[in-house]
C-alpha positions in Angstrom: -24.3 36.4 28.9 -21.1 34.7 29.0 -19.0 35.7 25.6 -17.6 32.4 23.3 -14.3 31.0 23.8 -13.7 31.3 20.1 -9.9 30.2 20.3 -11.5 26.7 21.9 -14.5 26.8 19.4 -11.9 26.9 16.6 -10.2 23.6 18.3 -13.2 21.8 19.0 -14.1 22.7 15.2 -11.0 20.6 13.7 -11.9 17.7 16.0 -15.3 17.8 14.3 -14.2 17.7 11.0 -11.5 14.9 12.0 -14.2 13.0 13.6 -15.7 12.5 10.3 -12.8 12.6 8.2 -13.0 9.1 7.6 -16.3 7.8 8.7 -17.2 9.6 5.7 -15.3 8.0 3.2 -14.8 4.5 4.9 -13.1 1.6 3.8 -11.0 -0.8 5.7 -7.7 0.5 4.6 -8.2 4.0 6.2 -10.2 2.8 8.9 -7.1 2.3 10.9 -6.4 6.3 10.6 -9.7 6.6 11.6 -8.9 4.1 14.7 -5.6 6.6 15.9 -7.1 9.9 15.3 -10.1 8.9 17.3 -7.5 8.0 19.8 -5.9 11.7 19.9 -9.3 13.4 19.8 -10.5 12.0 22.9 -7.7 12.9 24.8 -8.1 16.3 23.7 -11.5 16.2 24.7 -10.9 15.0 28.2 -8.2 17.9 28.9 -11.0 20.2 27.5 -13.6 18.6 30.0 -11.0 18.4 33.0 -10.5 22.2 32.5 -14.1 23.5 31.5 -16.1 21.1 32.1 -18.5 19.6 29.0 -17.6 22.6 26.3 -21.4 23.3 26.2 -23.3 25.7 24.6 -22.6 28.9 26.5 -18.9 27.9 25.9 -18.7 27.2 22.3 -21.9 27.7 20.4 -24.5 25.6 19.7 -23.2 23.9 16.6 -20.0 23.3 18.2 -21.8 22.1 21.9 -21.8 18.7 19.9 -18.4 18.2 19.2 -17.2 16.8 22.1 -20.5 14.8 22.2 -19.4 13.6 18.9 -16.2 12.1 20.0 -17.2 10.8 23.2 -19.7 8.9 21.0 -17.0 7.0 18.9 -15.2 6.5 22.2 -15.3 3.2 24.6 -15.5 6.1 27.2 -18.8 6.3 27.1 -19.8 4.7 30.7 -16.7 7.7 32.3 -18.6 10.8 30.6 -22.4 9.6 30.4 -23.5 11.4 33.6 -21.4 14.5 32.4 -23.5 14.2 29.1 -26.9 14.1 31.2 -26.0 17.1 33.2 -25.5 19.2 29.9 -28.1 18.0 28.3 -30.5 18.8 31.6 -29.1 22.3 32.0 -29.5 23.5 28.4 -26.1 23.0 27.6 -26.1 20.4 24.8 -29.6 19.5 22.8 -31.1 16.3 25.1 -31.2 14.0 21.7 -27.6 14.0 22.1 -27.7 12.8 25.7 -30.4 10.3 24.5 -28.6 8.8 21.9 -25.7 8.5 23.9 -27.7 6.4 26.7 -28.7 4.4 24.0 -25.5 3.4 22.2 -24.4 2.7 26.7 -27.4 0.7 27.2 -26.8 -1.7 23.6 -23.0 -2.3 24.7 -23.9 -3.5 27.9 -27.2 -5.9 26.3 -29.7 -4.0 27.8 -33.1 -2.5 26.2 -32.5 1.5 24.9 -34.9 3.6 25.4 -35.1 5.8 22.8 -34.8 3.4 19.5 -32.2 4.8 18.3 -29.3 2.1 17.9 -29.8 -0.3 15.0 -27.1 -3.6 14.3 -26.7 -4.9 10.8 -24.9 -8.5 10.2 -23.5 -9.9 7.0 -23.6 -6.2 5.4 -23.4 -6.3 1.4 -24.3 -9.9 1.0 -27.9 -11.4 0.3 -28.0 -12.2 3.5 -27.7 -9.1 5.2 -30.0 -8.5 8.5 -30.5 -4.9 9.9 -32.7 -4.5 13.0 -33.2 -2.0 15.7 -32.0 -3.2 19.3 -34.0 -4.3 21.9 -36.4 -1.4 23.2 -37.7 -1.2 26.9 -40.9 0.7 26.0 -41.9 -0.1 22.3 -45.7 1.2 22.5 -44.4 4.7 24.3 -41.1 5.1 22.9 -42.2 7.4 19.6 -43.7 9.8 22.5 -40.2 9.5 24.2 -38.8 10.4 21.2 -40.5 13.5 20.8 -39.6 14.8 24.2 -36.3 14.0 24.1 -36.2 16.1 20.9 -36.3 13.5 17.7 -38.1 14.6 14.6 -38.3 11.2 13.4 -40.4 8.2 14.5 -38.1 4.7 15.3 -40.1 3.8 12.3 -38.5 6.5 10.1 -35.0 6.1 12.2 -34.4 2.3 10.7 -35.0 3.6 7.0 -32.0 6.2 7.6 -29.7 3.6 9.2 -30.6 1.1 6.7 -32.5 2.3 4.2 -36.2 2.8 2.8 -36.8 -1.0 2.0 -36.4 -1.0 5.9 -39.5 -2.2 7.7 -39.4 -2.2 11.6 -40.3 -4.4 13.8 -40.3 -4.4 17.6 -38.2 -7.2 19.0 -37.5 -9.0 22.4 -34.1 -10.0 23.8 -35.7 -13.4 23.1 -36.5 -12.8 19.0 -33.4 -11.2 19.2 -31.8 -15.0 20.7 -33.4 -16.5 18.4 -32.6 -14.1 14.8 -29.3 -14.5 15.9 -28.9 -18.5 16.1 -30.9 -18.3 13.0 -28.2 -16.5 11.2 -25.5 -19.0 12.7 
């Protein structure tokens, strides 16, 4: 068994925490900080992938396997390390929810059906108008059994309430009811 980098375990550790440094406590005056350090961390984590490879599990620890995940996540370099996320996912290297949650958030940017349910939109946030819904899925009936194998322990159902809370009742939609929610809201 290969032994831990610790020295880039420690590294990828910070990144973590600056990920979230300000996702956590948003608000649009320090979203711009979260907007540059975002910026620095995926450069970091594209010289740790150009000399490593994806800082998987065998590398760093499991807990920290998803750091890098994390980052390419809040990234618009998504399409460049998608197939790099597949591969760790498929050889044990990073948990497979990552890598499904990942094709997800790729297939929703580029208006396509995700397969895994596990992107959501919300418009007109805060006001009585407000309208969350889950994007667009390819394979409604199967996709709680997709879910399972990929390694969820919640249902798309149970998904929506934690991105928008328990009031949140699901409902499969089309790109069509999609079309049409949206002119409605216009």
């Amino acid at each position: 068994m290969q032994e831990l980098n610790l020295t880039l375990k420690k590294s990828l550790d910070s990144i973590m925490v600056l990920d979230q440094k300000y996702r956590s406590a948003y608000s649009a005056e320090t979203w711009k900080f979260q907007v540059e350090t975002d910026s620095s961390n995926i450069e970091y984590v594209a010289g740790v992938i150009a000399e490593h490879g994806y800082p998987g599990i065998s590398l760093v620890g499991e807990q920290t396997s998803a750091a890098a995940w994390n980052v390419i996540q809040h990234s618009n370099k998504i399409p460049q390390y998608l197939e790099i996320i597949k591969n760790a996912a498929e050889t044990g290297e990073l948990q497979y929810h990552y890598y499904a949650e990942m094709l997800d958030r790729h297939l929703k940017d580029n208006n396509q059906p995700q397969v895994y349910g596990t992107q959501g939109m919300s418009y007109f946030m805060g006001t009585s108008d407000q309208t969350s819904f889950i994007w667009p899925i390819k394979n409604p009936d199967s996709v709680n059994i997709l879910r399972k194998q990929a390694g969820f322990e919640t249902t798309v159902e149970e998904n929506g309430k934690i991105l928008f809370g328990e009031d949140f009742e699901y409902r499969s939609l089309s790109f069509s009811d999609l079309e049409a929610l949206l002119k409605k809201m216009n």
